[in-house]
PQR file with spaces between the fields and no chain letter, atoms N, CA, C, O and H, PARSE charges and radii, in Angstrom:
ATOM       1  N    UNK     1     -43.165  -45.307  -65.293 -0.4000 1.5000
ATOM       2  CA   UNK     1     -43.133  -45.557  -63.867 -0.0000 2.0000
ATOM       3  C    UNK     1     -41.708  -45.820  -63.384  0.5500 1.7000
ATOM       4  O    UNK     1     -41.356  -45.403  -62.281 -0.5500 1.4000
ATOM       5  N    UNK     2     -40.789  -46.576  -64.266 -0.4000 1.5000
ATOM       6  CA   UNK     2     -39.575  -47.011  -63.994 -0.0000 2.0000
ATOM       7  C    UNK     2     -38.478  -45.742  -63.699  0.5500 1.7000
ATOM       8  O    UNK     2     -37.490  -45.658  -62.969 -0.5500 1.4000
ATOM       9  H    UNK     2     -41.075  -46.915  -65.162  0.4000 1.0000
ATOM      10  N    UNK     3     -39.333  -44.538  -64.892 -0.4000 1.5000
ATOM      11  CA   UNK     3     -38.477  -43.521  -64.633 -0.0000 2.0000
ATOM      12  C    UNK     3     -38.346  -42.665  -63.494  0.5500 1.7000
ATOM      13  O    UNK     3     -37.349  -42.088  -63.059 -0.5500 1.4000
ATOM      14  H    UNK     3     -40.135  -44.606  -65.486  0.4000 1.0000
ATOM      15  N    UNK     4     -39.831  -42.691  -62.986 -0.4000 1.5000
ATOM      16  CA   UNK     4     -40.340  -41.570  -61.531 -0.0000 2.0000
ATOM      17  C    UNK     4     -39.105  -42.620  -60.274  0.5500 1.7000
ATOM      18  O    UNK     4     -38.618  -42.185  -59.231 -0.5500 1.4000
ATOM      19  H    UNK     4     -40.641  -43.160  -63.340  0.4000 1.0000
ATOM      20  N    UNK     5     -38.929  -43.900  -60.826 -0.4000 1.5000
ATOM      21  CA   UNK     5     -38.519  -44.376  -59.307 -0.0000 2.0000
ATOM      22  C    UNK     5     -37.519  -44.376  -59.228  0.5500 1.7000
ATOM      23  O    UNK     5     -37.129  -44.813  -58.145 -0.5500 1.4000
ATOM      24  H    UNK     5     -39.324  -44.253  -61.674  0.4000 1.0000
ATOM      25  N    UNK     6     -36.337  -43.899  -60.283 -0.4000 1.5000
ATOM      26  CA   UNK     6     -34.850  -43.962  -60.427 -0.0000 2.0000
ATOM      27  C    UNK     6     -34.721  -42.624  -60.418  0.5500 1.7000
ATOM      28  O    UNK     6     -33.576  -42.472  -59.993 -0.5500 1.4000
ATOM      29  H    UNK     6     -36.654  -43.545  -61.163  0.4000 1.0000
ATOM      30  N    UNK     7     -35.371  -41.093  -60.707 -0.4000 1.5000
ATOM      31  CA   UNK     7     -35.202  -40.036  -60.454 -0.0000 2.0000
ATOM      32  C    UNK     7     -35.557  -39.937  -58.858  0.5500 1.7000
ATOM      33  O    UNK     7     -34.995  -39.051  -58.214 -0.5500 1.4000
ATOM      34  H    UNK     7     -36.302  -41.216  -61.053  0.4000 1.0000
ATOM      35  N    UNK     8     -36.383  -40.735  -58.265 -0.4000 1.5000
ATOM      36  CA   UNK     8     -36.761  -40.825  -56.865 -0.0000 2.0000
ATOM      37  C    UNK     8     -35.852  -41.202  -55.849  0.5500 1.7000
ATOM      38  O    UNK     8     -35.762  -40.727  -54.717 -0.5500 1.4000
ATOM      39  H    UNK     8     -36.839  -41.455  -58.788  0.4000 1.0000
ATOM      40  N    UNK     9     -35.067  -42.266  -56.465 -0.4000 1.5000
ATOM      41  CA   UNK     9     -34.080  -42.895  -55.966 -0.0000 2.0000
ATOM      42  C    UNK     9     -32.763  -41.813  -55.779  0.5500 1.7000
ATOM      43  O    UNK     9     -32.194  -41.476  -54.741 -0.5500 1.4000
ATOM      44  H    UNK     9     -35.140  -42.652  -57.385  0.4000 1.0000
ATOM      45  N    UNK    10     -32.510  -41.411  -57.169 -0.4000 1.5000
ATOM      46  CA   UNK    10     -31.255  -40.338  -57.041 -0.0000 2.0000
ATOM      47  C    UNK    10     -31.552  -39.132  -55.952  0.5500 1.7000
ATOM      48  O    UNK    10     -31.037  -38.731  -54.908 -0.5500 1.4000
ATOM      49  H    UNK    10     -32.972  -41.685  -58.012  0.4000 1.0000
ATOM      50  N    UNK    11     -32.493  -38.837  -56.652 -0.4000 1.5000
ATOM      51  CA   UNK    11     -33.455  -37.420  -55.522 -0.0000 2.0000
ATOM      52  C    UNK    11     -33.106  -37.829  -54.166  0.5500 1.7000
ATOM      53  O    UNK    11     -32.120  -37.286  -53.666 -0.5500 1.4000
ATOM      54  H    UNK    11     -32.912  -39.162  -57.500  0.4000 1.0000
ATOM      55  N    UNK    12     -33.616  -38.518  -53.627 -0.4000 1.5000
ATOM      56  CA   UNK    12     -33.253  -39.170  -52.199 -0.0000 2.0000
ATOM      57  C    UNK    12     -31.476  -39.356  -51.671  0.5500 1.7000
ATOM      58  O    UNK    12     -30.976  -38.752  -50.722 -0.5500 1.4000
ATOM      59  H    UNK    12     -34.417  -38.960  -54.033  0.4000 1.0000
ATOM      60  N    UNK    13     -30.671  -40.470  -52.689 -0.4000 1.5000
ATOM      61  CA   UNK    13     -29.221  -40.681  -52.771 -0.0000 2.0000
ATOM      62  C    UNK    13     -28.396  -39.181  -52.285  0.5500 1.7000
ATOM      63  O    UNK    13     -27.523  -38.992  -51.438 -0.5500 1.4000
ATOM      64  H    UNK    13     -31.078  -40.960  -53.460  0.4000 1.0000
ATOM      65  N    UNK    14     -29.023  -38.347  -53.126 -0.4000 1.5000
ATOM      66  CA   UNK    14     -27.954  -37.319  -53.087 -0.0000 2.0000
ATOM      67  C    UNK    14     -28.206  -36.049  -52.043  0.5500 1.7000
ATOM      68  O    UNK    14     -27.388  -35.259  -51.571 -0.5500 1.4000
ATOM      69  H    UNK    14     -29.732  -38.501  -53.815  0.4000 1.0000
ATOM      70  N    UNK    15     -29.776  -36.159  -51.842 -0.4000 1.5000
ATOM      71  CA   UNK    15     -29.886  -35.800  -50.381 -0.0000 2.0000
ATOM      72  C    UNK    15     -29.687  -36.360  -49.245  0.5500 1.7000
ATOM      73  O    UNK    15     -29.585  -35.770  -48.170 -0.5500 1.4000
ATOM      74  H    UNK    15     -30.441  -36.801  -52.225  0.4000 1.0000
ATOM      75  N    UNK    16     -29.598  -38.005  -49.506 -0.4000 1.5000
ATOM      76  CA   UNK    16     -28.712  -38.431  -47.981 -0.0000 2.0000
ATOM      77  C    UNK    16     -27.175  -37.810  -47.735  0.5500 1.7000
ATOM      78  O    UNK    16     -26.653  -37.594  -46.641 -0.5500 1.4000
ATOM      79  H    UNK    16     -29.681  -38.484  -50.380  0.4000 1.0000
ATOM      80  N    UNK    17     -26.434  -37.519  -49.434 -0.4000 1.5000
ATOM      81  CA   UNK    17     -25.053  -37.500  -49.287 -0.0000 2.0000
ATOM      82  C    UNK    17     -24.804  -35.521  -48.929  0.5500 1.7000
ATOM      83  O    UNK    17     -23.803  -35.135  -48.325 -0.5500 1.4000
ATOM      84  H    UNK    17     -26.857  -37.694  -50.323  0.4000 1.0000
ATOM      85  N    UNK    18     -25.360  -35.018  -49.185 -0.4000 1.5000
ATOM      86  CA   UNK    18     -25.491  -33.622  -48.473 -0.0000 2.0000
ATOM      87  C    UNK    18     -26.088  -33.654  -47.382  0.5500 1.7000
ATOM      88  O    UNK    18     -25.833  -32.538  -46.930 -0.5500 1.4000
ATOM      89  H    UNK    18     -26.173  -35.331  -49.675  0.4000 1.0000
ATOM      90  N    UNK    19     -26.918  -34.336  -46.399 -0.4000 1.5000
ATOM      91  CA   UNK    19     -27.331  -34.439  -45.271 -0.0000 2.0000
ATOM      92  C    UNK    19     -26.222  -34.822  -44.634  0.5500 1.7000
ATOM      93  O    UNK    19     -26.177  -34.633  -43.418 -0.5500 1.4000
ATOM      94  H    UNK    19     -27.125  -35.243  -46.766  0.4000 1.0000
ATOM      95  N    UNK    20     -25.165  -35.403  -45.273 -0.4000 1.5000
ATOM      96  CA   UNK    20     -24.239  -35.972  -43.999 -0.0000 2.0000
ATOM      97  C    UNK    20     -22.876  -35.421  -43.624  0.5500 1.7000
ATOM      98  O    UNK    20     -21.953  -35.892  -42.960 -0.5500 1.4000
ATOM      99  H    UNK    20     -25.202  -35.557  -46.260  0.4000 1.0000
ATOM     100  N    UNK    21     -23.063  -34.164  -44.322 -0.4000 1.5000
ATOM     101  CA   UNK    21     -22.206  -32.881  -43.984 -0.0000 2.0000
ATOM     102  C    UNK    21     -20.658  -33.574  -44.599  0.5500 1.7000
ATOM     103  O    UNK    21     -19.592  -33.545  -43.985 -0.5500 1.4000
ATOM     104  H    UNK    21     -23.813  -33.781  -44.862  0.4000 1.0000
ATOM     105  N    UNK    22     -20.864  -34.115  -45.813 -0.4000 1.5000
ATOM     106  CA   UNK    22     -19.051  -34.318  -45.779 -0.0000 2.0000
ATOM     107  C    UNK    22     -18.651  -33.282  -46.503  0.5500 1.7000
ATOM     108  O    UNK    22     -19.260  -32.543  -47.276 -0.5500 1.4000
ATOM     109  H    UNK    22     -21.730  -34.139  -46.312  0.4000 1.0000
ATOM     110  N    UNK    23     -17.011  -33.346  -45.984 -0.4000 1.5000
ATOM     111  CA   UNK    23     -16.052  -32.545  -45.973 -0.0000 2.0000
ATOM     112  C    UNK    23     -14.649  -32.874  -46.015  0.5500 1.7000
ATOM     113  O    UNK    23     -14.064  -33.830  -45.506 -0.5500 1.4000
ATOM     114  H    UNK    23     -16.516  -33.947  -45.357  0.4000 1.0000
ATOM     115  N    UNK    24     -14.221  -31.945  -46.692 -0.4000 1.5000
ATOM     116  CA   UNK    24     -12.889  -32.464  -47.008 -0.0000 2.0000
ATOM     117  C    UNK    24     -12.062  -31.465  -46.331  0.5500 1.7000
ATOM     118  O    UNK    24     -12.273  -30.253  -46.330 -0.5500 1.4000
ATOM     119  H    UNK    24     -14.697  -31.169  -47.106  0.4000 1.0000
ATOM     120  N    UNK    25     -11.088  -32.090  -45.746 -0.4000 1.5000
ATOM     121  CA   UNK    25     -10.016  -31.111  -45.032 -0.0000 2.0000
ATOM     122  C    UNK    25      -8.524  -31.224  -45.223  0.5500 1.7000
ATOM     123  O    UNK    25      -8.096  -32.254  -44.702 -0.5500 1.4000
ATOM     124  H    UNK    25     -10.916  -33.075  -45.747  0.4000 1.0000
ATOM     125  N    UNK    26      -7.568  -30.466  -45.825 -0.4000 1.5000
ATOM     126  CA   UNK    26      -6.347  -30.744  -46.449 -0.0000 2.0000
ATOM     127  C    UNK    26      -5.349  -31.148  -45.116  0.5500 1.7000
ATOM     128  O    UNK    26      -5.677  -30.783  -43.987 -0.5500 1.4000
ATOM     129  H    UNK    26      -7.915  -29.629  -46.248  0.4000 1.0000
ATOM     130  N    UNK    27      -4.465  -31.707  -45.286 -0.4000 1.5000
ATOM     131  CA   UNK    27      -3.231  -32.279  -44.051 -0.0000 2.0000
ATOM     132  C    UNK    27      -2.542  -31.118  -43.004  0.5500 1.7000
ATOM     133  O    UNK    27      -2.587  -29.894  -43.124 -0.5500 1.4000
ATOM     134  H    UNK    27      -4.199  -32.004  -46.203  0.4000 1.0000
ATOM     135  N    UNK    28      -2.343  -31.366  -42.678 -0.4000 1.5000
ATOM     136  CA   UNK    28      -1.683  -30.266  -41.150 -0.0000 2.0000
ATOM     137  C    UNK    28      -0.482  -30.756  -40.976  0.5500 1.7000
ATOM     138  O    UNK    28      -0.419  -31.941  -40.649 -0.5500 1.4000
ATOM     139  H    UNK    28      -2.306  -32.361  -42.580  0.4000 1.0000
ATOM     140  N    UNK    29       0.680  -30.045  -41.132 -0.4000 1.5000
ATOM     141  CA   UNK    29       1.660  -30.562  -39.938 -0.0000 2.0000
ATOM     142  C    UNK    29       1.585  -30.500  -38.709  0.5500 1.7000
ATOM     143  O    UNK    29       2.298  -31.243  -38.035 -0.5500 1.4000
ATOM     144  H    UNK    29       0.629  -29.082  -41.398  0.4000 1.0000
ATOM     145  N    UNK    30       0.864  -29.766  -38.218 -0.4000 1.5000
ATOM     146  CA   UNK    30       0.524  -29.388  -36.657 -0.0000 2.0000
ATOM     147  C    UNK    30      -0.741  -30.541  -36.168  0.5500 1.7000
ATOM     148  O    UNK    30      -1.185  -30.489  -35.021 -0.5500 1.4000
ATOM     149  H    UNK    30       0.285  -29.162  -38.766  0.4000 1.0000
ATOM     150  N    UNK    31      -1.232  -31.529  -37.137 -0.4000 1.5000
ATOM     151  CA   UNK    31      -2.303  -32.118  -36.464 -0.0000 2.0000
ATOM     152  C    UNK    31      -2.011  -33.331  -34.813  0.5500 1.7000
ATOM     153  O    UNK    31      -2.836  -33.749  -34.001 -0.5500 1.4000
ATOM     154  H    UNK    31      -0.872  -31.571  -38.069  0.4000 1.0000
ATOM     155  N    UNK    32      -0.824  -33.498  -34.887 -0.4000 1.5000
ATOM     156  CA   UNK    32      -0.563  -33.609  -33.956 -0.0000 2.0000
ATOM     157  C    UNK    32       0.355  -33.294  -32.714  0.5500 1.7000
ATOM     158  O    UNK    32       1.018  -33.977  -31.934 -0.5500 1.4000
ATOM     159  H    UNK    32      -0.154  -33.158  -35.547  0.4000 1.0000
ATOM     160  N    UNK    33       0.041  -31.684  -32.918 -0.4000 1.5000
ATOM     161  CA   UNK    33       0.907  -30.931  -31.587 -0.0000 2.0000
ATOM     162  C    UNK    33       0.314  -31.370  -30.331  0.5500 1.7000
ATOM     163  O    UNK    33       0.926  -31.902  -29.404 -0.5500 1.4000
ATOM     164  H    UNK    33      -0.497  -31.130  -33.552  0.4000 1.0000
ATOM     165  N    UNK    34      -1.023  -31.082  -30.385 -0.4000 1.5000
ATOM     166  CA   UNK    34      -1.299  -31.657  -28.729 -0.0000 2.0000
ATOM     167  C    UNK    34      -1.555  -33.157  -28.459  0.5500 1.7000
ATOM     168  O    UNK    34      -1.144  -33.697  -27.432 -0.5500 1.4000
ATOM     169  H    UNK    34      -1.520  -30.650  -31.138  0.4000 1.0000
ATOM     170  N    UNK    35      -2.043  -33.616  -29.131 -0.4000 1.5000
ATOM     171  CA   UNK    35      -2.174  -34.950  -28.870 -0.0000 2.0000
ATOM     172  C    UNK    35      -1.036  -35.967  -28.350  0.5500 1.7000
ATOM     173  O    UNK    35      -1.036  -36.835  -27.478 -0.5500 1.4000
ATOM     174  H    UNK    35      -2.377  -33.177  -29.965  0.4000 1.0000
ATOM     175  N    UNK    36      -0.090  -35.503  -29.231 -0.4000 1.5000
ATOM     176  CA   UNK    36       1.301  -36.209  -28.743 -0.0000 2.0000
ATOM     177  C    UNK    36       2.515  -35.479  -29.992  0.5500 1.7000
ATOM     178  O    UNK    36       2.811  -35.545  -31.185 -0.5500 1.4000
ATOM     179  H    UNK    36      -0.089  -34.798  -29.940  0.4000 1.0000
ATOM     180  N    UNK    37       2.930  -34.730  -28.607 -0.4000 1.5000
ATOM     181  CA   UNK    37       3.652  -33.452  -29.093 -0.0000 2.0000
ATOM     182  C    UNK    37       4.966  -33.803  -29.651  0.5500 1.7000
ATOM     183  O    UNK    37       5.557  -33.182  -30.535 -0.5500 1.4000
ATOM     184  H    UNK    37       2.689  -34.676  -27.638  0.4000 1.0000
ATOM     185  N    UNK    38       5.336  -34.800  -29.078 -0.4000 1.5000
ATOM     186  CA   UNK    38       6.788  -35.430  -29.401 -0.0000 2.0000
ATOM     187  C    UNK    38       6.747  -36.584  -30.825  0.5500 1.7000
ATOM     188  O    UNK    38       7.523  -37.455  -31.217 -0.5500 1.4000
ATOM     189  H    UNK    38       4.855  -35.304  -28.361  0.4000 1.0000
ATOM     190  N    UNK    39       5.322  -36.020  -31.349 -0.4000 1.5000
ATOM     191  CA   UNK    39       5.712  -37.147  -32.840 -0.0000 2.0000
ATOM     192  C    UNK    39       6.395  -36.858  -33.843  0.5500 1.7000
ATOM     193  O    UNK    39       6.786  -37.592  -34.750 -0.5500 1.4000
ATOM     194  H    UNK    39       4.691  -35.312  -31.030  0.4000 1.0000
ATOM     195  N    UNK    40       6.603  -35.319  -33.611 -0.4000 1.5000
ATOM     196  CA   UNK    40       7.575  -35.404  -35.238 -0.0000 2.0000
ATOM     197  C    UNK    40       8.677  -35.372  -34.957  0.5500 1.7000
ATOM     198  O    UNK    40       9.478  -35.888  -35.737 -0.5500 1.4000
ATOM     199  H    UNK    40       6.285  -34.723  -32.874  0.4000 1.0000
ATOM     200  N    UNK    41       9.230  -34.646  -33.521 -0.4000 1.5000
ATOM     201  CA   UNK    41      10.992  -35.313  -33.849 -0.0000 2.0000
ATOM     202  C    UNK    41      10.847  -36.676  -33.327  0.5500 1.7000
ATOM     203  O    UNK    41      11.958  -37.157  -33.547 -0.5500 1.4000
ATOM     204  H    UNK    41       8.580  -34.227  -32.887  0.4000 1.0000
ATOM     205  N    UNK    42      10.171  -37.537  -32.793 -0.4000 1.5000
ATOM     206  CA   UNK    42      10.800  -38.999  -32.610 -0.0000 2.0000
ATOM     207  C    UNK    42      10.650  -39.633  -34.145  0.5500 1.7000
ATOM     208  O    UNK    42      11.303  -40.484  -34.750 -0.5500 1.4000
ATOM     209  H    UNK    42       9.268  -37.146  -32.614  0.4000 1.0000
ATOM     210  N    UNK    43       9.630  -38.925  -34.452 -0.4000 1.5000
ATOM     211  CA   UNK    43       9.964  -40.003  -36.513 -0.0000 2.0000
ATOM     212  C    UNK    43      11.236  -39.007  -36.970  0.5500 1.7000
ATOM     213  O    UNK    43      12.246  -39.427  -37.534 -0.5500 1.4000
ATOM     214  H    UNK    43       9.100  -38.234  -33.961  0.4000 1.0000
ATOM     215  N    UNK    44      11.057  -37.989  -36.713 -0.4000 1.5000
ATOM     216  CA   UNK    44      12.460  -37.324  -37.397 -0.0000 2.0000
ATOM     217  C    UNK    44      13.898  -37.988  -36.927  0.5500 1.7000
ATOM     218  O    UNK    44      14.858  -38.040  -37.697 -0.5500 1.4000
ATOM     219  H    UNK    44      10.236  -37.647  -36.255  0.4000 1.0000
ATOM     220  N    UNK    45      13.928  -38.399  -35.814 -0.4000 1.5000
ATOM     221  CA   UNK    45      15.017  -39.190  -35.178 -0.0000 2.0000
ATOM     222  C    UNK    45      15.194  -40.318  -35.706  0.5500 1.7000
ATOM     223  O    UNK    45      16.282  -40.703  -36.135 -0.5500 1.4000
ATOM     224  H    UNK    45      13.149  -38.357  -35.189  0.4000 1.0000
ATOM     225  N    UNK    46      13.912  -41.107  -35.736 -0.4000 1.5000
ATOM     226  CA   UNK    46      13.753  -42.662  -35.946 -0.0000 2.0000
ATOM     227  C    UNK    46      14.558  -42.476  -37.688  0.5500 1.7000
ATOM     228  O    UNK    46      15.646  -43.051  -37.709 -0.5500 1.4000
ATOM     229  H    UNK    46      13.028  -40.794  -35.388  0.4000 1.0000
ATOM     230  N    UNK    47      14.306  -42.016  -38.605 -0.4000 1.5000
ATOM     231  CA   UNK    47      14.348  -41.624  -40.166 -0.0000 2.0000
ATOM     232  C    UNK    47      15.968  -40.819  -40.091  0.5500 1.7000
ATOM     233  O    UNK    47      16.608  -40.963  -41.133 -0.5500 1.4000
ATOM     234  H    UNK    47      13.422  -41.549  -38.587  0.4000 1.0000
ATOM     235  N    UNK    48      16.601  -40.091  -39.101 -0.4000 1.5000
ATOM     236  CA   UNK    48      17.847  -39.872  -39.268 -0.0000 2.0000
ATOM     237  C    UNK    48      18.854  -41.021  -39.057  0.5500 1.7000
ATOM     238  O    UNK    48      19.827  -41.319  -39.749 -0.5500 1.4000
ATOM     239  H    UNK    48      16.081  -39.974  -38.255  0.4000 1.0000
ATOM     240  N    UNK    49      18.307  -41.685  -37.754 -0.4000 1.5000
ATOM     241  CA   UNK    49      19.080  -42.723  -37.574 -0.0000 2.0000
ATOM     242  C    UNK    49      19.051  -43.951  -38.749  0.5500 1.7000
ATOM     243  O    UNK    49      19.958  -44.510  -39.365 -0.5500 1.4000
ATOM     244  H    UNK    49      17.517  -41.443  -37.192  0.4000 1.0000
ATOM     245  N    UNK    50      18.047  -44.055  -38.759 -0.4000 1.5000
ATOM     246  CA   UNK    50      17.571  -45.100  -40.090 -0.0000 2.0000
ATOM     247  C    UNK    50      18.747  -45.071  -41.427  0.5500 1.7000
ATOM     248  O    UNK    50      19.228  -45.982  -42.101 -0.5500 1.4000
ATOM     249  H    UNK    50      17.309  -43.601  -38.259  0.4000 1.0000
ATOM     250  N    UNK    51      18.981  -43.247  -41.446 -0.4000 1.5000
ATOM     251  CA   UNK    51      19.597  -43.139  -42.964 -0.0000 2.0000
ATOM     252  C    UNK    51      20.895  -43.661  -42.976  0.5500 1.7000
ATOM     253  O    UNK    51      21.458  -44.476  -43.707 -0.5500 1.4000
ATOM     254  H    UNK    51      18.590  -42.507  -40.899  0.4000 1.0000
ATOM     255  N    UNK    52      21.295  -42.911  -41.859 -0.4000 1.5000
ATOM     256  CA   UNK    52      22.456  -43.223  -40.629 -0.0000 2.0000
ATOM     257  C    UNK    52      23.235  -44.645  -41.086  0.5500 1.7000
ATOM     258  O    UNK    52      24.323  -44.868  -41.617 -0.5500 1.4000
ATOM     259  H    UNK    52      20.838  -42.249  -41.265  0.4000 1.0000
ATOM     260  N    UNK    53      22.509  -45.201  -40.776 -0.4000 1.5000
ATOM     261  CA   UNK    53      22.742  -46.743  -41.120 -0.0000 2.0000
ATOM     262  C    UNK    53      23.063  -47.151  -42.413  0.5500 1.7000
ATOM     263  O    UNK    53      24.169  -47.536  -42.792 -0.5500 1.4000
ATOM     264  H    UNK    53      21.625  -45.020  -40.346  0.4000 1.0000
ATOM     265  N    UNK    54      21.646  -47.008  -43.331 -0.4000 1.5000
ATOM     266  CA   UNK    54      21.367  -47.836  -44.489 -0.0000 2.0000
ATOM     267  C    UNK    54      21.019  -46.407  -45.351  0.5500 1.7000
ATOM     268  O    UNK    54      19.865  -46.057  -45.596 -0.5500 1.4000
ATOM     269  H    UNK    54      20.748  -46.695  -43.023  0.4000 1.0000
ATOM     270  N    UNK    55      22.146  -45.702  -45.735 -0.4000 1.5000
ATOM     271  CA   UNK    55      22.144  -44.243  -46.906 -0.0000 2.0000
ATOM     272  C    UNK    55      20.432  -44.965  -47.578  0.5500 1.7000
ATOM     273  O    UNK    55      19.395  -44.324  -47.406 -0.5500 1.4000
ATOM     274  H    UNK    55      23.084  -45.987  -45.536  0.4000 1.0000
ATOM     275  N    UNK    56      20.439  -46.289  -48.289 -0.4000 1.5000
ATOM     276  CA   UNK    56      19.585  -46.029  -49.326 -0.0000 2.0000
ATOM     277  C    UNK    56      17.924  -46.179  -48.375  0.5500 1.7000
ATOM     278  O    UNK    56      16.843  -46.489  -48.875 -0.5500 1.4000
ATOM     279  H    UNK    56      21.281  -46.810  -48.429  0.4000 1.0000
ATOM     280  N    UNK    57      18.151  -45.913  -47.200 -0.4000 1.5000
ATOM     281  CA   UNK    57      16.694  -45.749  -46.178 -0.0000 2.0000
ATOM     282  C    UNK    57      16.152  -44.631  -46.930  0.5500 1.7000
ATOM     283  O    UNK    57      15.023  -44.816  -47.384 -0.5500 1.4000
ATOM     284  H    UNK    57      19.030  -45.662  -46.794  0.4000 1.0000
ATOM     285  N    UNK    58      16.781  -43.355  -47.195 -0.4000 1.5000
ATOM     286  CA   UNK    58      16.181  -42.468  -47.552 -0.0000 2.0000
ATOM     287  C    UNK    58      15.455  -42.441  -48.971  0.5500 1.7000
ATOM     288  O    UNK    58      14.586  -41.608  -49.230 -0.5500 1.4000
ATOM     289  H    UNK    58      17.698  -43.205  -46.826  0.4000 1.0000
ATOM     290  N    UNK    59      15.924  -43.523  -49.966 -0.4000 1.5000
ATOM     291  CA   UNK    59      15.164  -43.468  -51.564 -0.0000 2.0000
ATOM     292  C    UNK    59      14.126  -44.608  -50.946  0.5500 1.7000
ATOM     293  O    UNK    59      13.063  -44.605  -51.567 -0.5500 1.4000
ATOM     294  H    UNK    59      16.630  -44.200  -49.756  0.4000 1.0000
ATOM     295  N    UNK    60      14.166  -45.331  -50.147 -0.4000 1.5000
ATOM     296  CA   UNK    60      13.242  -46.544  -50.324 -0.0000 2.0000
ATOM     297  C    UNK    60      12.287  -45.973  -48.928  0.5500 1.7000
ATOM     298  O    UNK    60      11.494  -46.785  -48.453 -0.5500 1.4000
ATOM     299  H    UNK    60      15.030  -45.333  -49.643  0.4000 1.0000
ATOM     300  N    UNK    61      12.375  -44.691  -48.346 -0.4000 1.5000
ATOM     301  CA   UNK    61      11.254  -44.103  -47.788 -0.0000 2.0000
ATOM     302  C    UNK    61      10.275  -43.444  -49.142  0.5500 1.7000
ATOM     303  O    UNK    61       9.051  -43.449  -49.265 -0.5500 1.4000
ATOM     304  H    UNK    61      13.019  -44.031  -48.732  0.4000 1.0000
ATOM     305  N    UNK    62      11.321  -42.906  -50.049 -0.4000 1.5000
ATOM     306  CA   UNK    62      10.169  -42.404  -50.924 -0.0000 2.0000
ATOM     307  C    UNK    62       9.536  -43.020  -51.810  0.5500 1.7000
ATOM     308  O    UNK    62       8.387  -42.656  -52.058 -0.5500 1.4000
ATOM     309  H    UNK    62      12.316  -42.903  -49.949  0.4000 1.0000
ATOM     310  N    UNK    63      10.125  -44.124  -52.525 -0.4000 1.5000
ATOM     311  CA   UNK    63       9.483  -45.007  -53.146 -0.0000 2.0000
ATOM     312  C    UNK    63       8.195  -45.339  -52.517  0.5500 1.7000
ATOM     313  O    UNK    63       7.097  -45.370  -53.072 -0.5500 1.4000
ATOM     314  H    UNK    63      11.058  -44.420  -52.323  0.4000 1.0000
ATOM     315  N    UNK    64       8.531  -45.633  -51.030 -0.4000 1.5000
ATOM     316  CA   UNK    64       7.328  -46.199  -50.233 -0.0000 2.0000
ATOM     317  C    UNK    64       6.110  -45.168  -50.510  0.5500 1.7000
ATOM     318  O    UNK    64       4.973  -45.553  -50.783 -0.5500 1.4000
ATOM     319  H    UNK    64       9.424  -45.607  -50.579  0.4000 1.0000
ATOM     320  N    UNK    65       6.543  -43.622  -50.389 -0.4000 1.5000
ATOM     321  CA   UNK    65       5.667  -43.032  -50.255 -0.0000 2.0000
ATOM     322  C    UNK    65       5.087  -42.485  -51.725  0.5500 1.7000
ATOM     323  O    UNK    65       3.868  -42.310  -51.720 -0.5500 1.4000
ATOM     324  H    UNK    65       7.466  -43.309  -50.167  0.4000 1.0000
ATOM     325  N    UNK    66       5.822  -42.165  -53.079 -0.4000 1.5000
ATOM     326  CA   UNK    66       4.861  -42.097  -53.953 -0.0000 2.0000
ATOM     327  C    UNK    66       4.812  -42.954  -54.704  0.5500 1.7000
ATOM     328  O    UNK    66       4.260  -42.425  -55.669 -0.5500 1.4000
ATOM     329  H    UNK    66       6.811  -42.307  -53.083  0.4000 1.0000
ATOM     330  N    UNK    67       5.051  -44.175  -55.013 -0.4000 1.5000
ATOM     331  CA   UNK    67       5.004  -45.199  -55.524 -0.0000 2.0000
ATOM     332  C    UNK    67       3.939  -46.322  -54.438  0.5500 1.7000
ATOM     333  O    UNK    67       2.726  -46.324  -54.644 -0.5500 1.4000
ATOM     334  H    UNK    67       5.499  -44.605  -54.229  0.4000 1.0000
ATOM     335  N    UNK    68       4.175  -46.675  -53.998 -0.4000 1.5000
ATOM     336  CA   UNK    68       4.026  -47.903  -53.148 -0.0000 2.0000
ATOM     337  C    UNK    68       2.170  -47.415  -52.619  0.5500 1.7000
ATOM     338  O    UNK    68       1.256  -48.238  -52.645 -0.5500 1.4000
ATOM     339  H    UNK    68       5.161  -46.674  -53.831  0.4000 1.0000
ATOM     340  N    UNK    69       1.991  -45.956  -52.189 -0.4000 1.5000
ATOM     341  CA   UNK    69       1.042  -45.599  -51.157 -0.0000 2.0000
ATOM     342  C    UNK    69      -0.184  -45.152  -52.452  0.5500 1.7000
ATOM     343  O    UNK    69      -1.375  -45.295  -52.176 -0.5500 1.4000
ATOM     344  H    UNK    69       2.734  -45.287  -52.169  0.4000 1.0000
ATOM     345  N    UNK    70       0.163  -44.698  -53.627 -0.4000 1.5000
ATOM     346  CA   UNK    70      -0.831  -44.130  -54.234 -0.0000 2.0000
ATOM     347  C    UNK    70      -1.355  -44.979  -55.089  0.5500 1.7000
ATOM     348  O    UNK    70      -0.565  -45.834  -55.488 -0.5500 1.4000
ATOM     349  H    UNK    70       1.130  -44.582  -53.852  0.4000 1.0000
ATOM     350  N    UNK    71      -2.271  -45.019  -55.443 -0.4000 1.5000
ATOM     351  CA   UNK    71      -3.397  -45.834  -56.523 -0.0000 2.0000
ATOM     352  C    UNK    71      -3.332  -45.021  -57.731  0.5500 1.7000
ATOM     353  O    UNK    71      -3.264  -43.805  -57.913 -0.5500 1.4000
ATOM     354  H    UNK    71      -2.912  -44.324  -55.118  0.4000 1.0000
ATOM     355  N    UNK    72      -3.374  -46.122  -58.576 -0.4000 1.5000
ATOM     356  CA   UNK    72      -3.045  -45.097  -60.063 -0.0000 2.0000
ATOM     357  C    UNK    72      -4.831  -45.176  -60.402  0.5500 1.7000
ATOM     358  O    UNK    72      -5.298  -44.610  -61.391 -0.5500 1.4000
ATOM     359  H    UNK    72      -3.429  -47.109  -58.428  0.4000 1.0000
């Protein structure tokens, strides 16, 4: 009996998780042209000026980004 209700259970689980249409969609640079068209040169500005300043802005942007942002 224990077994009908845990194959019942999954049976069900994995038709809720295909019922709910997920999807995966890879990154865009363009995802925000219309929304607000002026976001990539004002970070491109904000990140020149930044380097501008402090040369090592530019290693401790990337640290931030593959070190700091990803989960091992």
């Amino acid at each position: 009996m224990a077994k009908i209700s845990v194959l019942t259970m999954m049976v069900v689980v994995m038709g809720l998780v295909l019922a709910t249409g997920v999807t995966c969609q890879q990154l865009s640079p363009s995802f925000y042209f219309r929304s607000c068209p002026q976001a990539l040169p004002a970070i491109r500005s904000a990140v020149f000026s930044a380097v501008a300043r402090e040369p090592r802005m530019g290693a401790s942007l990337l640290r931030l980004h593959f070190h700091d942002c990803f989960v091992n």
